[in-house]
N, C-alpha and C positions, 0 to 999 in steps of 0.2 A: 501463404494461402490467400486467395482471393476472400470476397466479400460473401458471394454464395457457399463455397466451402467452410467459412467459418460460420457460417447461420444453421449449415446442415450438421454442421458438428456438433454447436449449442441446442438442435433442435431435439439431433438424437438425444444427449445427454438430458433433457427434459423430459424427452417420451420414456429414458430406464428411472430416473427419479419418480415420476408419476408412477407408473408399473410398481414401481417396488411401497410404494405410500398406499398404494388400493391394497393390492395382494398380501402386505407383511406387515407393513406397517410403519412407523419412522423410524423405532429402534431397529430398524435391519440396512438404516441409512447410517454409514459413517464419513462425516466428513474433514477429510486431513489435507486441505487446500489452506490452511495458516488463515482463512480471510471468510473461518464460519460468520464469524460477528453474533450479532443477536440483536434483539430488542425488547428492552427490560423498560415497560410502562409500569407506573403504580397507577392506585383506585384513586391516589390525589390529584394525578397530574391530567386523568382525562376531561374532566371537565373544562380543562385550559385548551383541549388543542382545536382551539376555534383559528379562524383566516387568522385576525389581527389580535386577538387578544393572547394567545399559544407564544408569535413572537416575541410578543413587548415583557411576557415572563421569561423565555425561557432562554434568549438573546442575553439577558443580562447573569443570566446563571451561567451560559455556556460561557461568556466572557472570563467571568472567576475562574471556574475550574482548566477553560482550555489554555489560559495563561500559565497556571501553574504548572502544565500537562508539558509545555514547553520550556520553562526554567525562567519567565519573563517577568516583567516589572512592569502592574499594574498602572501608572502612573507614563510609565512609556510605549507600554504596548496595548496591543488589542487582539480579541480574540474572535473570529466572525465564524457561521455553519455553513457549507455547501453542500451540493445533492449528490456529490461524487467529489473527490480529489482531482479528479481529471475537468469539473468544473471550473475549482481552484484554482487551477493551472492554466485553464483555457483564458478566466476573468485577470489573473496578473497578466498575461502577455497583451492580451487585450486593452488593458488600462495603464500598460506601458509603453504601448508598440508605436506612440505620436513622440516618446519623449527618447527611446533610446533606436539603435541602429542596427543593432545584431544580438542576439543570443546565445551564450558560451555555455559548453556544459560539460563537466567534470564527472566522467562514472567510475566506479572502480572498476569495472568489467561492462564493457560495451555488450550488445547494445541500451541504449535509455530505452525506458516506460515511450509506446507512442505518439501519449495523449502531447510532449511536449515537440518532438519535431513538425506535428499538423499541425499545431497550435498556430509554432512559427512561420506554419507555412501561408496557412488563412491569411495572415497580414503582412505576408510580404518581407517577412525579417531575414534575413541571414541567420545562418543557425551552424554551428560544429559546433562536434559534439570528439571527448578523446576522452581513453584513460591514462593519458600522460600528464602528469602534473605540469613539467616545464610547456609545454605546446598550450594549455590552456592559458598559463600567467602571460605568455607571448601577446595574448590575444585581447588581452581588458586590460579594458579603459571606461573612461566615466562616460561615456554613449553602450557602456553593454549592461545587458542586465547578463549576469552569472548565474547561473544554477548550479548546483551541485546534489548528485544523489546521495543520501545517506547508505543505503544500504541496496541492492538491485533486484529485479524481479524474482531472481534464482536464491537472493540472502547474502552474498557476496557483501561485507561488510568495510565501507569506507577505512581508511586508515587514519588514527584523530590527526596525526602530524600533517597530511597532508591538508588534511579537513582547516585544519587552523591556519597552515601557510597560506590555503586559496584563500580564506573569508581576511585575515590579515590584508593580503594585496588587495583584495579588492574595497576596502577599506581604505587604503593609501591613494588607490587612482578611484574613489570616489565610485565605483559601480556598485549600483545595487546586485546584494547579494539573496538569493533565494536557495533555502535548504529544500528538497523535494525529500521527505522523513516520510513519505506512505508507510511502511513499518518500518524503518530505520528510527525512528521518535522511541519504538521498545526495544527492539534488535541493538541498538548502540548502546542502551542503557546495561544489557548484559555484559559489555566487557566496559564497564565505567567510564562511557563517555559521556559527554557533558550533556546537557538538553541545548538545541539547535541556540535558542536567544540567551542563551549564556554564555556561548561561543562568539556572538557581537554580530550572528546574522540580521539582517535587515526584515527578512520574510521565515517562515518555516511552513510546510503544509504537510500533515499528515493523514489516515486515513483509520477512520472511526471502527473500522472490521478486521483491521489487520493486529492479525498476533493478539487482542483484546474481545471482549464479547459487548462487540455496537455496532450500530448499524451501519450501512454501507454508504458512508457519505465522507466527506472532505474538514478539515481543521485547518483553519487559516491563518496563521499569527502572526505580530511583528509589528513594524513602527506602526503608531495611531491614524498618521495623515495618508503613509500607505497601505495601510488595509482599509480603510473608509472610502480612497478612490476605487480601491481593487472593489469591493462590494458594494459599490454603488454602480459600479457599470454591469456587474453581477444578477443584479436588482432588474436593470432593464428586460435582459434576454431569460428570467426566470432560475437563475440560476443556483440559487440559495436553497438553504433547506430548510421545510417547512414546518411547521409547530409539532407536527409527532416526530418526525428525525430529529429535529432541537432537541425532543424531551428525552429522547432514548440516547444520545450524544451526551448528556449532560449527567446523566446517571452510569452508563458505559464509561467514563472518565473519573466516575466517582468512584467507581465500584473497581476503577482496573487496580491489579496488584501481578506487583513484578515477580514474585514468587512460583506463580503458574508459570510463566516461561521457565523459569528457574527448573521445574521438573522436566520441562520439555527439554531442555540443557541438558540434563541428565541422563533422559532417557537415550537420545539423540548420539551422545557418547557413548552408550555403554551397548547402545547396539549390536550385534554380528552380523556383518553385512557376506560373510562370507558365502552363505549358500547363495545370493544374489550371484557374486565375483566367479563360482561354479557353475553355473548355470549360462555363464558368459557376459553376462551387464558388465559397466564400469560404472562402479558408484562412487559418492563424495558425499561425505558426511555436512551436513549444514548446523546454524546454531540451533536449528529445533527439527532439528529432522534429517535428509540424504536426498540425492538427487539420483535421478541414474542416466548417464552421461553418452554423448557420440552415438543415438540411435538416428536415425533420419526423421522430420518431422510426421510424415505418412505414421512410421512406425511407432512414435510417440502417441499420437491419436489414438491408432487401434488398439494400443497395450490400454490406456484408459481407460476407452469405453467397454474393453472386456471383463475390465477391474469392475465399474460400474454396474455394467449389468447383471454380472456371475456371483459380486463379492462384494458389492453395494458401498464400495472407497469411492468417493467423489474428492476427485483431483482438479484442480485448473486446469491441464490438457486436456481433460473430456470437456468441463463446463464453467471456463471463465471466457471474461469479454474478446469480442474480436481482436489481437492483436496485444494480448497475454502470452507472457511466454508457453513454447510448448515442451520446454524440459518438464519431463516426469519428476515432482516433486513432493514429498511426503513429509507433513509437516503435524509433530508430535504436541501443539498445544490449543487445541479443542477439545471440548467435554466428550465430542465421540472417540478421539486419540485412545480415552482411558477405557473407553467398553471394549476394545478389542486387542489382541497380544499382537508380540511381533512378528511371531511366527506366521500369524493369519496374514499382515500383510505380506510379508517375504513370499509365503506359497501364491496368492492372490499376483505378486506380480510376476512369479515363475512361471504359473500357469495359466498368465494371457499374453503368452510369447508368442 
């Protein structure tokens, strides 16, 4: 989709949210996009979110807990906020892009998140991107910086062996290694993989809204010297997150517990997808929810915003950023997942065929 097509897409999906908030109310909103998030202030923390006073508390808090959120050592790591993951990502290529030559990037299921091949692009890197393991190790060396997806926009979950072979090499040939964990940081943790810096990556960046109830902002972790450059060039172009996303990041990481996904695991499985498979869809079950597969992008949209408008499911195809995938995806671990059965969504997306 172009750039006006994806704005009129977002716009509509804003005009049935609004519609449906005047006329019924919020409870007749449910949203199953994996990436509700939230924002949990307390009555202590508002008096802090001033410009400079908000930071210098809540910087050192997010520090503690987002270390731990990653598997890291205090002592060796650091933990910094940004105002999106996709800032995250923009500030490391950025505060890399004088010292290395190209950008390699390991997915399990092409394609990557967009925010990193523009990234690459703004400065001029070289950039391949594969989900071949052998074709990426071909490619680094100590002028790449490496990225690796945890898990992909659809939930497609990394395999650990592979995960540990790439960060291993690139450990031997000295390239910086960056874990991209947007929800792969929770999604890995269901099938007992390791947290990204305990695996011996260099960088990890997660995202504060995904699979968890925070707000929609970026977690930055990993060696001290390199997240202090990466956030200092961050710094320049406004890119950090400001005293109230700090304080709601900091409690969203306090407050997360793996057990919510754990029902969404469950649910997710024990699904019938069959009236879907009747009706003609091809579906595939993901770890917290099902996809519904090989419709054309056009067709993806409409089914969406008819879901939206009729049946009040806010999906990413109707209303995420430009350049979100537009696989129809239904993701069972948000507080509104549990106000509604599975029937309602099954018929909701039979009957905006």
């Amino acid at each position: 989709m172009n750039d006006t097509s994806e704005l009129n897409r977002l716009e509509k999906a804003r005009t049935s949210i609004r519609s449906i908030i005047k006329e019924k109310g919020r409870n007749h909103l449910y949203d199953l996009t994996g990436i509700a998030g939230g924002f949990k202030i307390f009555k202590t923390d508002l008096e802090l979110l001033e410009t400079y006073v908000g930071p210098a508390i809540f910087s050192e808090k997010l520090n503690e807990v987002g270390i731990l959120h990653f598997g890291g050592d205090p002592t060796i790591h650091k933990a910094v906020g940004f105002n999106r993951t996709s800032a995250a990502i923009f500030s490391t290529i950025m505060a890399l892009s004088n010292t290395v030559k190209n950008v390699i990037h390991y997915v399990p299921k092409k394609p990557s998140h967009p925010s990193i091949p523009r990234s690459c692009k703004i400065f001029n890197l070289d950039y391949f991107e594969s989900d071949n393991v052998d074709e990426i190790l071909n490619k680094i060396n100590k002028k790449t910086l490496t990225i690796i997806t945890g898990a992909t926009m659809d939930h497609k979950i990394i395999d650990l062996e592979n995960l540990k072979k790439i960060i291993s090499y690139c450990n031997e040939k000295n390239s910086t290694v960056f874990i991209d964990d947007a929800s792969g940081a929770r999604l890995r943790l269901l099938y007992n993989q390791p947290p990204a810096l305990e695996l011996n990556a260099d960088l990890a960046v997660t995202s504060t809204d995904k699979l968890m109830e925070g707000p929609r902002a970026g977690l930055l972790c990993g060696k001290k010297e390199l997240v202090n450059k990466i956030y200092g060039e961050g710094l320049k172009f406004g890119l950090e997150a400001q005293a109230p996303i700090l304080a709601a990041m900091v409690n969203a990481l306090k407050n997360f517990k793996l057990d919510n996904l754990k029902e969404a695991l469950k649910r997710a499985e024990n699904i019938d997808l069959s009236p879907l498979v009747n009706a003609g869809f091809e579906c595939e079950k993901t770890p917290t929810g099902f996809i519904i597969k090989n419709l054309s992008e056009e067709k993806y949209i409409d089914i969406a915003l008819k879901m939206l408008e009729n049946y009040g499911i806010i999906t990413i195809t109707a209303a995420g950023m430009p350049g979100a995938s537009k696989t129809l995806r239904i993701d069972f671990c948000s507080k509104d997942a549990k106000r509604i059965t599975d029937d309602y969504i099954i018929n909701a997306i039979i009957n905006s065929k």
